[in-house]
PyMOL commands that place a pseudoatom at each C-alpha (Angstrom):
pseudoatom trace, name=CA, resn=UNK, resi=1, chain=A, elem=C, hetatm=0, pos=[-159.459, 225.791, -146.566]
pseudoatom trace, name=CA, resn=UNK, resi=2, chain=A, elem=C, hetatm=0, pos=[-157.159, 228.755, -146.051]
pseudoatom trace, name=CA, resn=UNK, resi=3, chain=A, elem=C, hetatm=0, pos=[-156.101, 227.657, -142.723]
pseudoatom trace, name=CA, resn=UNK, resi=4, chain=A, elem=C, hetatm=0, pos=[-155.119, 223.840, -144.004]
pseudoatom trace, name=CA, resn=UNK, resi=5, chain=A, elem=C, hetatm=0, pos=[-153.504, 225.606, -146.312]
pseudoatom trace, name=CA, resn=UNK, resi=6, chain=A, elem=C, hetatm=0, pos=[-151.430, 228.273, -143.971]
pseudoatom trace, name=CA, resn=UNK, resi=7, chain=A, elem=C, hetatm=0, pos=[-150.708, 225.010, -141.790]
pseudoatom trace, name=CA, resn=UNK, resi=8, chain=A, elem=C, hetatm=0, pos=[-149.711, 223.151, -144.649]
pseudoatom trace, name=CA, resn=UNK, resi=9, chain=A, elem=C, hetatm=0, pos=[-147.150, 226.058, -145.928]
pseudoatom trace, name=CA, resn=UNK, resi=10, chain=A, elem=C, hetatm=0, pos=[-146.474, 226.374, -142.369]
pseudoatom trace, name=CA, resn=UNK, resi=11, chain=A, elem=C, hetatm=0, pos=[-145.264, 221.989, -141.949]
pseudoatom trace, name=CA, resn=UNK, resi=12, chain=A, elem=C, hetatm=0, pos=[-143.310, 222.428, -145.328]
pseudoatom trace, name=CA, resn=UNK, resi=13, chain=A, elem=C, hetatm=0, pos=[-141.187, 224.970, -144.566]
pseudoatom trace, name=CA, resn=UNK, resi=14, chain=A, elem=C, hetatm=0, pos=[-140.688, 223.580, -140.749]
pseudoatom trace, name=CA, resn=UNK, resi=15, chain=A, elem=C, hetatm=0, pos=[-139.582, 220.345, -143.071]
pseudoatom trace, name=CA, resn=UNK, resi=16, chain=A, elem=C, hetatm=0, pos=[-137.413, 222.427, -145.353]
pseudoatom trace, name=CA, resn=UNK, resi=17, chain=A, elem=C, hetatm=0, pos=[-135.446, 224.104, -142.439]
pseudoatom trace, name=CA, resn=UNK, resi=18, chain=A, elem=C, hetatm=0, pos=[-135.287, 221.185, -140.639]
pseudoatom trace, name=CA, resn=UNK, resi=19, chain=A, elem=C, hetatm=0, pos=[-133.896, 219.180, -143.936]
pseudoatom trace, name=CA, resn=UNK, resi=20, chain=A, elem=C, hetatm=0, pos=[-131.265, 222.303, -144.267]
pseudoatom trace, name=CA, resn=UNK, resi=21, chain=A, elem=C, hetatm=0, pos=[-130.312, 221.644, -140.587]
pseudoatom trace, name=CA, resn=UNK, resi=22, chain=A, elem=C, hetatm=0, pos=[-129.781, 218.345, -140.487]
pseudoatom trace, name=CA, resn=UNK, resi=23, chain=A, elem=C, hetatm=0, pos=[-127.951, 218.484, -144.102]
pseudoatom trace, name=CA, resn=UNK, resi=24, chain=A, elem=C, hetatm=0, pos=[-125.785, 221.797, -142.844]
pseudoatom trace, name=CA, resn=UNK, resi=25, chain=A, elem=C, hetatm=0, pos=[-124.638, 219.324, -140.126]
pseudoatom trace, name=CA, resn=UNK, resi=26, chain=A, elem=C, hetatm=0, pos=[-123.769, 216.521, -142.135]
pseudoatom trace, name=CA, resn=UNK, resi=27, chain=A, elem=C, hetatm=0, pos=[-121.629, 218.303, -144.781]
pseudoatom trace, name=CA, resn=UNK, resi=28, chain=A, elem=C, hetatm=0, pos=[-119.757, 219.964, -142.038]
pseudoatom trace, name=CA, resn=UNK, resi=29, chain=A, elem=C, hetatm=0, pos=[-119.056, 216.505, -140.126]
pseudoatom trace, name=CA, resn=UNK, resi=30, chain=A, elem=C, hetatm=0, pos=[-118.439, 214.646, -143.142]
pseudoatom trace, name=CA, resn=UNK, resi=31, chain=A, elem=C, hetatm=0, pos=[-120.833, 212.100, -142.148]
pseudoatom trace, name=CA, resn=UNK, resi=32, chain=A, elem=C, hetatm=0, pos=[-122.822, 212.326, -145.797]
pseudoatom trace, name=CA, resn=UNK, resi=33, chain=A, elem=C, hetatm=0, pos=[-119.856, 210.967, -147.819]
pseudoatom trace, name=CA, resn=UNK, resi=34, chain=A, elem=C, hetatm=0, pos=[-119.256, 207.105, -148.461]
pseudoatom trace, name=CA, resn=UNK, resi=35, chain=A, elem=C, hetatm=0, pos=[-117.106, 205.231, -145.871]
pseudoatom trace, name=CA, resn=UNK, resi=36, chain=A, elem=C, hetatm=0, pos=[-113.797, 205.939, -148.043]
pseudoatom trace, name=CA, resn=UNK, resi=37, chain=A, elem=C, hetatm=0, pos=[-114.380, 209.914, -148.196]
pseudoatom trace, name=CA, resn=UNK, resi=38, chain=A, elem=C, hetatm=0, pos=[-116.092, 210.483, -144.568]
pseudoatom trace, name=CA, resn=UNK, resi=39, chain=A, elem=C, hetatm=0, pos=[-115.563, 209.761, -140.904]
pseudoatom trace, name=CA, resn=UNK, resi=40, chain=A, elem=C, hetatm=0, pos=[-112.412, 210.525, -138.432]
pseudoatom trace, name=CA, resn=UNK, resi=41, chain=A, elem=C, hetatm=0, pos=[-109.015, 211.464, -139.658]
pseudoatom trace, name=CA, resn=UNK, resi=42, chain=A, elem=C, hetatm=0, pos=[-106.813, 208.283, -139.506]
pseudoatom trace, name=CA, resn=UNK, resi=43, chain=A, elem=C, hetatm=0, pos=[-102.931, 209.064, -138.706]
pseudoatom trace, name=CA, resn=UNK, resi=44, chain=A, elem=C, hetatm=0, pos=[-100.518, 205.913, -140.038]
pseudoatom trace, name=CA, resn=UNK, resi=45, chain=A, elem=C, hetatm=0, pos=[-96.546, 206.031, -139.160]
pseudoatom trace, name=CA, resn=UNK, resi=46, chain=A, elem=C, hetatm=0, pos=[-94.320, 204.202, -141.341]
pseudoatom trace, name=CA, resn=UNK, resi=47, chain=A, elem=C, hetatm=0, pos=[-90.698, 203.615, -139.643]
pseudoatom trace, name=CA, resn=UNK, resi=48, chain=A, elem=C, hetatm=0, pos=[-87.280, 202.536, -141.820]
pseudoatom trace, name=CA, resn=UNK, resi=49, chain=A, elem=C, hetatm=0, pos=[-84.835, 202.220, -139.003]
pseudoatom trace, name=CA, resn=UNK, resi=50, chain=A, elem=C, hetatm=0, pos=[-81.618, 201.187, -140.972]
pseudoatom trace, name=CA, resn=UNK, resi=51, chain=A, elem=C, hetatm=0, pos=[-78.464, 199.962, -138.871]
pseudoatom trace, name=CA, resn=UNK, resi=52, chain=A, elem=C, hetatm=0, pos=[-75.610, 201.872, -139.504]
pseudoatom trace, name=CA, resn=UNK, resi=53, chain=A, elem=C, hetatm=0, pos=[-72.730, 200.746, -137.471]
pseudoatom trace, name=CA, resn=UNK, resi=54, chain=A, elem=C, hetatm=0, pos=[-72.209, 198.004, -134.884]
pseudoatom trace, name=CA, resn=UNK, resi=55, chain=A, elem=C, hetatm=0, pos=[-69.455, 199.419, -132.201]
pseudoatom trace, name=CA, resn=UNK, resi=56, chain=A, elem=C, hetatm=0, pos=[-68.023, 197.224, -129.335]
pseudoatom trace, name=CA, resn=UNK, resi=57, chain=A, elem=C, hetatm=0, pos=[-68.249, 198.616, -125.956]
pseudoatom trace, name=CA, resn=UNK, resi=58, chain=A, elem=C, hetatm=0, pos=[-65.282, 197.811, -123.712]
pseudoatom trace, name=CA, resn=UNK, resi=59, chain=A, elem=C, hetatm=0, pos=[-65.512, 201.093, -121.822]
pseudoatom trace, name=CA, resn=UNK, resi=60, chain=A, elem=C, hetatm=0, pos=[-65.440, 200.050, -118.168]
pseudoatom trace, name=CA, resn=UNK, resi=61, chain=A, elem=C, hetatm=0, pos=[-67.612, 202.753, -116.096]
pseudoatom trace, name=CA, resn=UNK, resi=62, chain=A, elem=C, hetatm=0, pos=[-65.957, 203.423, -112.753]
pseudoatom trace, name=CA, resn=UNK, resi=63, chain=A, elem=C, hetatm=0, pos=[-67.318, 206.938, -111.404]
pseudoatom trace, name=CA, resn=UNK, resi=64, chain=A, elem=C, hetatm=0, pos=[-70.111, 209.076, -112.063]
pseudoatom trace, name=CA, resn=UNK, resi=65, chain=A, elem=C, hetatm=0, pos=[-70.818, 212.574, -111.125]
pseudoatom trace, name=CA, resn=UNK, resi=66, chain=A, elem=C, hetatm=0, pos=[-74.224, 214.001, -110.583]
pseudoatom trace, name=CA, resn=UNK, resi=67, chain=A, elem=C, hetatm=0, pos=[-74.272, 217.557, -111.224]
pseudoatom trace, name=CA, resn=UNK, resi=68, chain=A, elem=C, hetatm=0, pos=[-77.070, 220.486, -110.742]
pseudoatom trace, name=CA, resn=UNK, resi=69, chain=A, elem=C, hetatm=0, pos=[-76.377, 223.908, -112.613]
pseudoatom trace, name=CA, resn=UNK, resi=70, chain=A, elem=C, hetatm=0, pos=[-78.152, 227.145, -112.362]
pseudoatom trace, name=CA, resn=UNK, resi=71, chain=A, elem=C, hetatm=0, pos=[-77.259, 229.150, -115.873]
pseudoatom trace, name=CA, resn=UNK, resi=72, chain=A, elem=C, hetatm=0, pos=[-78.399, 233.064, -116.249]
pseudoatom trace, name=CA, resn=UNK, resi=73, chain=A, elem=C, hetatm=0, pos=[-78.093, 233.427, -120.137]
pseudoatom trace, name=CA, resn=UNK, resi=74, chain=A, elem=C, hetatm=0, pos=[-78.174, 236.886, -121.333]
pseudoatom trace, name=CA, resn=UNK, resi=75, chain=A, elem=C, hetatm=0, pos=[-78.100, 238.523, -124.444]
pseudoatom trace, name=CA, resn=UNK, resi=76, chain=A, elem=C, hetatm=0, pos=[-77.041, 242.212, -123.816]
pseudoatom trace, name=CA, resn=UNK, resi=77, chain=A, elem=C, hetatm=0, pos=[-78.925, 244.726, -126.571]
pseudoatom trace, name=CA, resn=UNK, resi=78, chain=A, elem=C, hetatm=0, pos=[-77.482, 248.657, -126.564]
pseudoatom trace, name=CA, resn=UNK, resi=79, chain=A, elem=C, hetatm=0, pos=[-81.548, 249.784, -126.980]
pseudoatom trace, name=CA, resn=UNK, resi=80, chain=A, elem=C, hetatm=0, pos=[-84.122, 247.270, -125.658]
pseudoatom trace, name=CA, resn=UNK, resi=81, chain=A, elem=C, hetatm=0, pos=[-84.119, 245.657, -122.107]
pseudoatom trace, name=CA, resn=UNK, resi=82, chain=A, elem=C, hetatm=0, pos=[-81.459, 242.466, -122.076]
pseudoatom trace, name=CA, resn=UNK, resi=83, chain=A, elem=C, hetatm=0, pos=[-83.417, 239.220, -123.135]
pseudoatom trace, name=CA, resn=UNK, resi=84, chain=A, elem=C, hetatm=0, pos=[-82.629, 236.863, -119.670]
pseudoatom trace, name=CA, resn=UNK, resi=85, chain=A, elem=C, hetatm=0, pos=[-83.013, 233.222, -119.078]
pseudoatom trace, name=CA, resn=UNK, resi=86, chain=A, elem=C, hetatm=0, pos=[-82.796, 231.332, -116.326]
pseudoatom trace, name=CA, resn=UNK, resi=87, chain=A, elem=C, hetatm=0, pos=[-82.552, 227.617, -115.956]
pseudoatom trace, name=CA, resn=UNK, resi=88, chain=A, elem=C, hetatm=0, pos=[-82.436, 224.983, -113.296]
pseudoatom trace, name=CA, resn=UNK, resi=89, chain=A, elem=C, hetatm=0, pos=[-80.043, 221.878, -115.352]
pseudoatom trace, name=CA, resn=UNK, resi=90, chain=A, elem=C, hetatm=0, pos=[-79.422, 219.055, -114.246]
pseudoatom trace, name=CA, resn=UNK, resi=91, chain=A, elem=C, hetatm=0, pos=[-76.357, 216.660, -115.265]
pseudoatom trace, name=CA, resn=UNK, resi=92, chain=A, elem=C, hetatm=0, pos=[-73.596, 214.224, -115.084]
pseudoatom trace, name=CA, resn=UNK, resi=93, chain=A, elem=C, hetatm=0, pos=[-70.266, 212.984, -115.933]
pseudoatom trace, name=CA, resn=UNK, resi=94, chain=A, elem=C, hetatm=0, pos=[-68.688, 209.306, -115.998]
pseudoatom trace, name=CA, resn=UNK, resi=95, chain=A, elem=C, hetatm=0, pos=[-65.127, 208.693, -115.579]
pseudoatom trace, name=CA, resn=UNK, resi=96, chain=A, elem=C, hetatm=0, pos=[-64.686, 205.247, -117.455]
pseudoatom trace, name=CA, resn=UNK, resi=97, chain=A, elem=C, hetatm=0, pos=[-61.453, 203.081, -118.601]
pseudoatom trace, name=CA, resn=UNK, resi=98, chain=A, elem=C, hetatm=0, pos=[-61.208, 201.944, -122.819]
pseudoatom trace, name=CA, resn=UNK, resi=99, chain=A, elem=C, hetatm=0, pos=[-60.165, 198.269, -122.189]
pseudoatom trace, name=CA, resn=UNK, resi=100, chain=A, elem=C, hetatm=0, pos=[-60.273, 197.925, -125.743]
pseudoatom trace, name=CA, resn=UNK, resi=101, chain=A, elem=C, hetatm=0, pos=[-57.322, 199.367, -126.047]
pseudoatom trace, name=CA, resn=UNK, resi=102, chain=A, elem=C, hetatm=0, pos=[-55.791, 196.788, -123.919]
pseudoatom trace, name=CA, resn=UNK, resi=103, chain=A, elem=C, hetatm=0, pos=[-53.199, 194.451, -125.685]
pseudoatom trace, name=CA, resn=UNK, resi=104, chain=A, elem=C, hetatm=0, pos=[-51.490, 191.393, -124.059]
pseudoatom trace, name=CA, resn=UNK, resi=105, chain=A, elem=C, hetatm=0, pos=[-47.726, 193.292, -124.267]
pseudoatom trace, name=CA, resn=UNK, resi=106, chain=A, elem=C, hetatm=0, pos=[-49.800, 195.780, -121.171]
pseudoatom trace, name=CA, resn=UNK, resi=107, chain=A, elem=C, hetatm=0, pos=[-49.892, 192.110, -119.067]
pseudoatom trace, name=CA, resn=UNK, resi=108, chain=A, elem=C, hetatm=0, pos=[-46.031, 191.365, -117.599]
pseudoatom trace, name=CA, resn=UNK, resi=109, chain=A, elem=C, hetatm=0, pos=[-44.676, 189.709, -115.027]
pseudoatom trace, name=CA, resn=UNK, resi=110, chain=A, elem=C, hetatm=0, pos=[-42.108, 190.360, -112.957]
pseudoatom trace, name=CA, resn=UNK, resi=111, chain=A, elem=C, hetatm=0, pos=[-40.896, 188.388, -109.827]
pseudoatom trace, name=CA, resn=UNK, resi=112, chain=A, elem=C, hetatm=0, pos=[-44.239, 186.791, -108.372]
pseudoatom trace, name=CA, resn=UNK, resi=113, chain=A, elem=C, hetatm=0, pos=[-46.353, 189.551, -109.074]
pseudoatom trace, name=CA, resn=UNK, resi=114, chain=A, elem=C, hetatm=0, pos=[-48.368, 190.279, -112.755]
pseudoatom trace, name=CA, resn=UNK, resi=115, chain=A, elem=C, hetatm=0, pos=[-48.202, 194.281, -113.601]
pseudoatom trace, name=CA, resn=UNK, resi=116, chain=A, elem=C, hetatm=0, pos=[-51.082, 195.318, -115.787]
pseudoatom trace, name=CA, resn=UNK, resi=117, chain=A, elem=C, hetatm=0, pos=[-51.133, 198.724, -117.556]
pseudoatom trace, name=CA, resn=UNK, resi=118, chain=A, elem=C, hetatm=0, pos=[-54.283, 200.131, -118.066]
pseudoatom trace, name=CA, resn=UNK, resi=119, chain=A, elem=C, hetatm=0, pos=[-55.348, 202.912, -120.687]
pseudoatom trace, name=CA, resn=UNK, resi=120, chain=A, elem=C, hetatm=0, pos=[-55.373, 206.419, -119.471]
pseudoatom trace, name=CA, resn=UNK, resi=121, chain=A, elem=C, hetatm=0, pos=[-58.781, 207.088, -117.914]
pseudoatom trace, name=CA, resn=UNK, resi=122, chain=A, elem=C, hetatm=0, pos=[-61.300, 209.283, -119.525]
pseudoatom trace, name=CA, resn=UNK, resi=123, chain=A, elem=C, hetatm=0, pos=[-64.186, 211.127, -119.485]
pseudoatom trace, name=CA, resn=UNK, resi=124, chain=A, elem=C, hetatm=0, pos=[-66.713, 209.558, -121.697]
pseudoatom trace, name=CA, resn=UNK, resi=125, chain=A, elem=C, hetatm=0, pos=[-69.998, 210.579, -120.660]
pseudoatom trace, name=CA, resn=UNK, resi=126, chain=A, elem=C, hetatm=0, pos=[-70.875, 214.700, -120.077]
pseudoatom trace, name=CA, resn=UNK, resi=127, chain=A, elem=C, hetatm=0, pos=[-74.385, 215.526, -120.204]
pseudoatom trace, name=CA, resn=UNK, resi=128, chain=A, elem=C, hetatm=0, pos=[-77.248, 217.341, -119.420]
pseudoatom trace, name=CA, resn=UNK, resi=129, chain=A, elem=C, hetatm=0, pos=[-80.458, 215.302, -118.253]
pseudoatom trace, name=CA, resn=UNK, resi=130, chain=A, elem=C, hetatm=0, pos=[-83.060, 217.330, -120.095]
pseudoatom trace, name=CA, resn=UNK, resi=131, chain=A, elem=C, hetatm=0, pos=[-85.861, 215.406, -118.253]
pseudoatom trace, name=CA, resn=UNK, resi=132, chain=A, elem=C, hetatm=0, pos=[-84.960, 217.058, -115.038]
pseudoatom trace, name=CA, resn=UNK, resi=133, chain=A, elem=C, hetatm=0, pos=[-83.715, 219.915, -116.271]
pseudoatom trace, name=CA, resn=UNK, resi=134, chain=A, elem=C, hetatm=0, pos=[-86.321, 223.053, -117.073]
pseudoatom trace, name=CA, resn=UNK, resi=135, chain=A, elem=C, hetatm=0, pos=[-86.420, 226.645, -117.744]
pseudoatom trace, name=CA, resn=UNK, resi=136, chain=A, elem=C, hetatm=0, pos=[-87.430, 228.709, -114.696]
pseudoatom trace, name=CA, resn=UNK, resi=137, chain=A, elem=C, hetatm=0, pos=[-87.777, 232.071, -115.961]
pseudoatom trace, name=CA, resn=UNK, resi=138, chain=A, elem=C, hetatm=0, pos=[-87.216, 234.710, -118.824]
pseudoatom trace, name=CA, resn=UNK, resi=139, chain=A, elem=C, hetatm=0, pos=[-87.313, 237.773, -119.466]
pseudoatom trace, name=CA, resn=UNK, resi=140, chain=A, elem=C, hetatm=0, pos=[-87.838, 240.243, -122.875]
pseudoatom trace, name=CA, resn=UNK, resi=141, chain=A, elem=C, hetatm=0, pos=[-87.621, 236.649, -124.484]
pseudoatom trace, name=CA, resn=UNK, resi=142, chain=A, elem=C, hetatm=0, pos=[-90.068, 236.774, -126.969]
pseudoatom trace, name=CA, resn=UNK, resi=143, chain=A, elem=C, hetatm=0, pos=[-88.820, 235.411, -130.178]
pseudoatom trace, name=CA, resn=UNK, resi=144, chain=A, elem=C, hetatm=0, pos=[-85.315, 234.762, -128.937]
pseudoatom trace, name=CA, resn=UNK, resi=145, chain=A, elem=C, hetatm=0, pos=[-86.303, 232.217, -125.946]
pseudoatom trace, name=CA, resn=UNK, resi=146, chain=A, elem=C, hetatm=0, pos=[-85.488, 229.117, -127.843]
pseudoatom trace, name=CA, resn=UNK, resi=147, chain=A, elem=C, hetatm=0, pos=[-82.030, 230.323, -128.401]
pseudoatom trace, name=CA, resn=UNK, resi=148, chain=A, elem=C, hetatm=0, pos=[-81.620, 231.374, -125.108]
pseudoatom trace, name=CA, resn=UNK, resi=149, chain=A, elem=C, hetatm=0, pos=[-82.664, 228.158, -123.784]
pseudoatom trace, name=CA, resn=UNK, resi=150, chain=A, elem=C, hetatm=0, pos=[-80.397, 225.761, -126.198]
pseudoatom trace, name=CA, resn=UNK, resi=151, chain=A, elem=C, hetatm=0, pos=[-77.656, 228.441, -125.497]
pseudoatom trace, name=CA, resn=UNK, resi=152, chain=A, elem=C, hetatm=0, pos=[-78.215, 228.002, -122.129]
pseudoatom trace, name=CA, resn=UNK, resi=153, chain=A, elem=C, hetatm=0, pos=[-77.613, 224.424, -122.108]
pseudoatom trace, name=CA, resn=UNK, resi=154, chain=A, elem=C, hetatm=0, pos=[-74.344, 224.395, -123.985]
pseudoatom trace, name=CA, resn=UNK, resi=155, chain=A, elem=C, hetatm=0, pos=[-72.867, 226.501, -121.737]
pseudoatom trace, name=CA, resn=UNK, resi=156, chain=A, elem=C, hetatm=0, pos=[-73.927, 223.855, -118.820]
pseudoatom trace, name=CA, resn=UNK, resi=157, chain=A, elem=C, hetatm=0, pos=[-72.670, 220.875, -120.753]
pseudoatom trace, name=CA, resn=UNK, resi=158, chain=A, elem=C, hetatm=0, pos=[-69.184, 222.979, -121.436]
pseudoatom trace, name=CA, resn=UNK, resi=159, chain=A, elem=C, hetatm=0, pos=[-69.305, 223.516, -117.762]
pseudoatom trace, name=CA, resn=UNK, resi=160, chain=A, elem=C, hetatm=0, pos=[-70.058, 220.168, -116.324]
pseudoatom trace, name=CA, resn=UNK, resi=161, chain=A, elem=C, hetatm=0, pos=[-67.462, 218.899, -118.193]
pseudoatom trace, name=CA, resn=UNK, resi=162, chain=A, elem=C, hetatm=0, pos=[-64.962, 221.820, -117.132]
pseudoatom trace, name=CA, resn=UNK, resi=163, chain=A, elem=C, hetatm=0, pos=[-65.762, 221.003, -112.998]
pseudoatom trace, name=CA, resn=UNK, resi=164, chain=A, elem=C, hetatm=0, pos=[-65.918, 217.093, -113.724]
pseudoatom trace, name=CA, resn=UNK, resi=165, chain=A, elem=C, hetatm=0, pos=[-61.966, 217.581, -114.689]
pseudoatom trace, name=CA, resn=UNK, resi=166, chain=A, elem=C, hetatm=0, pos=[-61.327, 220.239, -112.156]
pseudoatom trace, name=CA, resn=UNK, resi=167, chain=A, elem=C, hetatm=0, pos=[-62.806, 218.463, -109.293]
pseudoatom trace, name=CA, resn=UNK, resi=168, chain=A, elem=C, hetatm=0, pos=[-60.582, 215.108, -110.203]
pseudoatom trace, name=CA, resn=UNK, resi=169, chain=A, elem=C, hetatm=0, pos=[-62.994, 212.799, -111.918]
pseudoatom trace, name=CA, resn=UNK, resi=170, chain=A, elem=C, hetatm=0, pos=[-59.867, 211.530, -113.329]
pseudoatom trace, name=CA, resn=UNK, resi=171, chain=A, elem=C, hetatm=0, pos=[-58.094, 210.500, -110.868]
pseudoatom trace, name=CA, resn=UNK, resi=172, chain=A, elem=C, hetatm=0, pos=[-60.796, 209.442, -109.063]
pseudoatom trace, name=CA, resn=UNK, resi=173, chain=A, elem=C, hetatm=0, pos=[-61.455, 206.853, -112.241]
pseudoatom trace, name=CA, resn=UNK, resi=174, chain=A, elem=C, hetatm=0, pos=[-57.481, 205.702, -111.319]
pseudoatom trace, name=CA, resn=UNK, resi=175, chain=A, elem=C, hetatm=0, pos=[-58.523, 205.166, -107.664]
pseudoatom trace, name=CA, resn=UNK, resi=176, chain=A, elem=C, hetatm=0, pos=[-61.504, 203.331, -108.061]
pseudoatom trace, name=CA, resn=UNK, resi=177, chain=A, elem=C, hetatm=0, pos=[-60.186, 200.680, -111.468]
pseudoatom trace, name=CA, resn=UNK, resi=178, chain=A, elem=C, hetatm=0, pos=[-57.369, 199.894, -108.917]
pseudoatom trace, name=CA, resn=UNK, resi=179, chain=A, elem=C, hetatm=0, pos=[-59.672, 198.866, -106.079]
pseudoatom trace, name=CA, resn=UNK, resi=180, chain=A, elem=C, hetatm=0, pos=[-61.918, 197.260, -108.329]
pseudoatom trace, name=CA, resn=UNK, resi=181, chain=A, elem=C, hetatm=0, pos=[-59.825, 195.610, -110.539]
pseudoatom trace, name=CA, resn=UNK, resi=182, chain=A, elem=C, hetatm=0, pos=[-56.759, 194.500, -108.055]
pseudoatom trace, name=CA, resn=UNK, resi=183, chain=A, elem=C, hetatm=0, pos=[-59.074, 192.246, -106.376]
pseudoatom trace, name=CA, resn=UNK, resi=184, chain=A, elem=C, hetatm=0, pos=[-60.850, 190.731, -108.493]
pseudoatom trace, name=CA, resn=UNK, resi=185, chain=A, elem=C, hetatm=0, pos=[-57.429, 189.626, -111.280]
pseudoatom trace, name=CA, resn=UNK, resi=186, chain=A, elem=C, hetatm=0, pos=[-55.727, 188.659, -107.802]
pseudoatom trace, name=CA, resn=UNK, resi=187, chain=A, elem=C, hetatm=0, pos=[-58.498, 185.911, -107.329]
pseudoatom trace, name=CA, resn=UNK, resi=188, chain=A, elem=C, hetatm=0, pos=[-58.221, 184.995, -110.804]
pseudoatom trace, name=CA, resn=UNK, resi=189, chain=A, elem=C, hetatm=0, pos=[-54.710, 184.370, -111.192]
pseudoatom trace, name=CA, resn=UNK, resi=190, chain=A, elem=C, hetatm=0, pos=[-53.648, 183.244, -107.522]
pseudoatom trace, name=CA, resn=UNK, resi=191, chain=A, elem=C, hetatm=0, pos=[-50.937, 186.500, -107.560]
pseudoatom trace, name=CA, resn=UNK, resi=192, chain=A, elem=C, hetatm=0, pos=[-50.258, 189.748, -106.448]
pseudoatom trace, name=CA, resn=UNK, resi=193, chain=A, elem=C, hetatm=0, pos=[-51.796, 192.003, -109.325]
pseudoatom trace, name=CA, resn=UNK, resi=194, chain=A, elem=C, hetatm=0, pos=[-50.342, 195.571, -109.350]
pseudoatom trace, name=CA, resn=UNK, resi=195, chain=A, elem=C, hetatm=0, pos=[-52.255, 197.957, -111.877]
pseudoatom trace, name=CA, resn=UNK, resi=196, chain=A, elem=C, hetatm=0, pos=[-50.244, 200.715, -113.473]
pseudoatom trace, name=CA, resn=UNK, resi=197, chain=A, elem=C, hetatm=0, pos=[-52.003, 203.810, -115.541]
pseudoatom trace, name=CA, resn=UNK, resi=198, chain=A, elem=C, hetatm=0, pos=[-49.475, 206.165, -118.002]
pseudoatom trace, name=CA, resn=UNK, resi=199, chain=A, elem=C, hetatm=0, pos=[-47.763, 208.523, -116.363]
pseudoatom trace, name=CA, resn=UNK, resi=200, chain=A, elem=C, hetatm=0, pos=[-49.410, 212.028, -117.855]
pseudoatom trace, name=CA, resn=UNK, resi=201, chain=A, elem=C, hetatm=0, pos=[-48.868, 215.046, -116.606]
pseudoatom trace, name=CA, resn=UNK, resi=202, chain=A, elem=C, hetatm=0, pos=[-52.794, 216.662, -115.484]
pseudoatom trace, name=CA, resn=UNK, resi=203, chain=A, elem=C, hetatm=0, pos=[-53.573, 220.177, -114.272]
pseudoatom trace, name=CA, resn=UNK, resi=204, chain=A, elem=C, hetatm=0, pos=[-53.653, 220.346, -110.659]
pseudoatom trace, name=CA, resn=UNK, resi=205, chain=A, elem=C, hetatm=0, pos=[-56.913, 220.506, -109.222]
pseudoatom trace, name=CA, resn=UNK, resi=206, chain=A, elem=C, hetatm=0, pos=[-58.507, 224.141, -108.673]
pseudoatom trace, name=CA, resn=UNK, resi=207, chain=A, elem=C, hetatm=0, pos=[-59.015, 224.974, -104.675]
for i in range(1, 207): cmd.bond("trace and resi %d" % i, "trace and resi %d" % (i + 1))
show_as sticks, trace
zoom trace
């Protein structure tokens, strides 16, 4: 009798541990509450996109420059080793023409050819491509690498912007609306179309 009642003892508390496993495990997963307390985590995104502003493009895009920077950003400390980053950006600039800006008064005629002013080209688009564009090193970062990094990619933006102008994206614009442009309003109105920009005085290119 002693030993069906030692096995007995021994089956209950094999039950009881079993029953504290199994119970352990469902409090923990969340599988023992109802439907509306338990189970996975559900993430819902609710959007309110609101237009603003509708703006009419006439900007006619007539040269693009791809650009690739390398920028060392440093912040110089008088104690601590200089906090360095290096990064590889990528970028570009577009040269474009506001024919919005255009009124009939810039169409004349004179003899049997039409002259057609067109607004003074300029540079609508400088950026910095961020998808191609990475960090490739740093150095005594630590908590100051994020501002190091957007820092960093001012400072190329500024730039690409500074050599777009210096290396005549301007005038380049000019060059290309004429050869675009001459052509194509020559067809159209069965005359000799010469295209005239303002006359503004530009730094000369740097050498």
């Amino acid at each position: 009798m002693r030993i069906v009642r030692l096995i007995l003892q021994l089956a209950i508390f094999v039950l009881l541990i079993l029953g504290a496993i199994t119970l352990w495990e469902s409090f923990r997963t969340g599988s023992w509450l109802p439907g509306w307390l338990g189970g996975e985590n559900k993430t819902e995104t609710l959007h309110t996109v609101v237009l603003e502003e509708i703006t009419a493009l006439g900007k006619l895009e007539l040269v693009r420059y791809n650009f690739k920077d390398v920028v060392e950003q440093e912040v110089v400390k008088q104690w601590l080793p200089n906090a360095k980053a290096v990064l590889i950006v990528q970028g570009e600039a577009i040269g474009c023409v506001d024919l919005t800006q255009m009124r009939l008064a810039d169409i004349t005629s004179e003899s049997q050819m039409l002259v057609v002013h067109l607004p003074e080209p300029e540079l609508c688009v400088f950026k910095i491509d961020h998808e191609r564009s990475k960090v490739y090193n740093t150095e005594y970062a630590f908590l100051e690498e994020a501002q190091l990094v957007q820092e960093g990619y001012r400072q190329a933006e500024r730039q690409i912007r500074q050599s777009a102008l210096e290396m005549g994206i301007l005038e380049q614009t000019e060059e290309n609306a004429r050869k675009m442009l001459t052509p194509m309003l020559e067809k159209i109105s069965g005359r000799k179309v010469l295209v005239k920009f303002p006359m503004t005085a530009r730094l000369p290119k740097l050498r």
